[in-house]
Structures are given as C-alpha cells and as structure tokens.
N, C-alpha and C positions, 0 to 999 in steps of 0.2 A: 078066576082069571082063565079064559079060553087058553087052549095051548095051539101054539103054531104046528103047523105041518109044512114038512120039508118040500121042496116045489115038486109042483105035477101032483103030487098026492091031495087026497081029499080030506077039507077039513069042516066038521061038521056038514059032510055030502055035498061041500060043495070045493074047487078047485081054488086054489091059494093065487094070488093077485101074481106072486113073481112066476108062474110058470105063463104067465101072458096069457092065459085063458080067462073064464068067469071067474070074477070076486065073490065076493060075498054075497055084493047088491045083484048077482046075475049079471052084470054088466063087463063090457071088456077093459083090459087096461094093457098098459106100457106099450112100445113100440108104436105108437099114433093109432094107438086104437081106443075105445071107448074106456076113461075111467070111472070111477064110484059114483062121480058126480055127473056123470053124462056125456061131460066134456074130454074131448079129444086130449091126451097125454102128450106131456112133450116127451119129442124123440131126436135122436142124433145129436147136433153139436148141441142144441138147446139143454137138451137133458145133461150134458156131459158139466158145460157150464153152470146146470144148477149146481152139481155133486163138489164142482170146483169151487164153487162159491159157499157152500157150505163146510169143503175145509177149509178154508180161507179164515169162516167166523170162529171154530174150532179152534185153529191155531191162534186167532186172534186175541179169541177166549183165557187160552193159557199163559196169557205174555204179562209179566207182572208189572204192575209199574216199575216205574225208576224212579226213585226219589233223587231231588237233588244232591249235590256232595256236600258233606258236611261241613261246616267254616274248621278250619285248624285242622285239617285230617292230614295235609304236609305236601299233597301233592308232588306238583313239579321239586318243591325244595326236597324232597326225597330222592328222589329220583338224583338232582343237583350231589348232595352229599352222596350216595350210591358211586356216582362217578369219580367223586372224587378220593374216595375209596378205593374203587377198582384202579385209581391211578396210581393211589401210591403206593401200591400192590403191585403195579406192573414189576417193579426191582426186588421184592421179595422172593422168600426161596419157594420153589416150587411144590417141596414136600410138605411144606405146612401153608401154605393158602394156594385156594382153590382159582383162583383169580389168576395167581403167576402162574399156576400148571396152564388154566386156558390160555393166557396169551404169551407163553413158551410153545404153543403149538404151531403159531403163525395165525393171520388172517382169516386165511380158507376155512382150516380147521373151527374156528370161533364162528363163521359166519355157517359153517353145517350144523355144529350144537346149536346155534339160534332158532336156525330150520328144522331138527329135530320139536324143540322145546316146543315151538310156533305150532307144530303139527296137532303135538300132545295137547295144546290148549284147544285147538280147532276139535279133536277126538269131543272132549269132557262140553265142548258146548255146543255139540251135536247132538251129544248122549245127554246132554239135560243136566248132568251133575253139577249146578251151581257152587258147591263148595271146593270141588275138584277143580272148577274153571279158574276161581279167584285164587287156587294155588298156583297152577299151573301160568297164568297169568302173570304172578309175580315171579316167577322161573323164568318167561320168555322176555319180562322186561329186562330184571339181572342181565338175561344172555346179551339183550339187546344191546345195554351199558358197555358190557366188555369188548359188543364189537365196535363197539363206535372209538372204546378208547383204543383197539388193535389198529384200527383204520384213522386215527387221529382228529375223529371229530368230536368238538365240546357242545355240551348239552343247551348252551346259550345259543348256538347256531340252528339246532334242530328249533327250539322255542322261536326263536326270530322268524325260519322259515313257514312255521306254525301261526304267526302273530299276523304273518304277510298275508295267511290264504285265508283270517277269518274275515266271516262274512260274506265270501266268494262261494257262488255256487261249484260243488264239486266239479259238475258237470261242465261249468268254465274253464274252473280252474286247470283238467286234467285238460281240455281243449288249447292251452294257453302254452301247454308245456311242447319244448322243442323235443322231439323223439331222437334222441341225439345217438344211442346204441344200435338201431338198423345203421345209420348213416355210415357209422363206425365200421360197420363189419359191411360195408358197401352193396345192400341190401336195399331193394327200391319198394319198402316198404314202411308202415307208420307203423305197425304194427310187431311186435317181438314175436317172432316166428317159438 
C-alpha cells in the first residue's frame, strides 16, 4: 500500500492531488483545473454541494431503523396511570414522595425541572447515547405529567388534541393555529420574539 504524503510534498516524485498541483496522472486537479481523468473538477458551490451531499448519505447511513411499537407495551395507558398517580400524590407529604415535593413548589418551578429534564434528553440525543436518551426520556415525560397535573390538565385532553391534528400535515396544522401570546403582550407580530 503506497503511503500518502502530506500536501505540497512529493509523493513518489510526483505532487499530491490536494496541494492543487500535478497528481499522479501528471494532470491538474481541484479548483476547476484539470483532474485525473482530464476533465475539468468541480469548484465552488458545486464542490461544496458534493461534500454536503455526501454527509447527508453518512448520516443517513447511521440512522437505524425504527421498528414499529410493540402491541401491549402500555403506551398512552402508562402514561394514563402515571397521572393518575402524580395525582394522588399531589396531597401527600412532601418528605416521602417526590411528586408532592414537586408540586409543593408551584407551577413555575415544575415547568423549569420539565425544561431542565427536556434539555438533558436533547444533550444524550445529540451525543448518540441511545440508552441514555430512552432514560432521560422517561424523566422528561414524568416531568411532563407533573406539570400538566400542577397546571390542571388531564391527559384525555392532550390525547383528544393529539387525535384532532392526526393526519394533518404539520405544516398546516402549525399554519391553522391562532398565535394568540404576541397578541397578548400587544406585539404586532406572528412570531414569539
């Protein structure tokens, strides 16, 4: 196996294709000048767009399927039960469930631990840690349950609103919605600043 040489330097007497002088074949390459094959190199946006498109297939590469969910895994009714838990937890003592301690804090407080959690899960499936994500995961849903019961919404209500948008393209759906928080803060814009 030939060994490379680093650019500009000479490899087997002759200059390395990335220093943009002579390749191998004697011929020029990169920057729209002549490569191996005779023909003109692409350069600028073209070339950028190859390199793009090649992480593209790369990352594509890595993505592993999804299988579907499994029949009986509990889903939504987990989730269901979790709530009803966290509820009736809200009257217990704070020292021994973790549930009363969070929504003994108030609202605000529940809705930052969610935003922590949320973060944490965002970190691990950035970083690739699959098994780290589906913990953290079940952390931010927990968190999610507790605020919904701090702010007194039932999980039939999120499901209902969930059952209304399938089949709706996102990009409708998010089109459909009244931006009703600029209005509020008398703000002439669609957009949340």
């Amino acid at each position: 196996m030939a060994k490379k040489a680093a650019p500009g330097k000479k490899a087997a007497g002759k200059r390395t294709i990335a220093s943009g002088k002579k390749a191998a074949s004697g011929k020029k390459a990169a920057s729209g000048k002549k490569a191996a094959s005779g023909k003109k190199a692409a350069s600028g946006k073209a070339a950028g767009a190859g390199k793009k498109a090649g992480l593209s297939k790369r990352i594509a590469a890595k993505r592993l399927p999804i299988p579907p969910p499994a029949c009986g895994a509990g889903g939504a009714e987990v989730l269901d039960r979790l709530w009803g838990v966290v509820t009736q937890r809200r009257d217990a003592d704070p020292t021994t469930s973790h549930s009363a301690r969070l929504l003994a804090r108030g609202t605000a407080k529940v809705a930052q631990k969610f935003g922590e959690e949320a973060v944490e899960c965002l970190i691990e499936a950035i970083a690739g840690n699959r098994d780290a994500l589906i913990a953290e995961s079940a952390d931010t849903l927990y968190h999610l349950i507790v605020m919904w019961v701090a702010a007194g919404v039932r999980t039939e209500e999120v499901w209902a609103e969930l059952t209304r948008r399938e089949g709706v393209s996102g990009i409708t759906e998010k089109a459909s919605r009244v931006q009703k928080l600029p209005i509020q803060f008398g703000l002439r814009t669609r957009k949340i600043p």
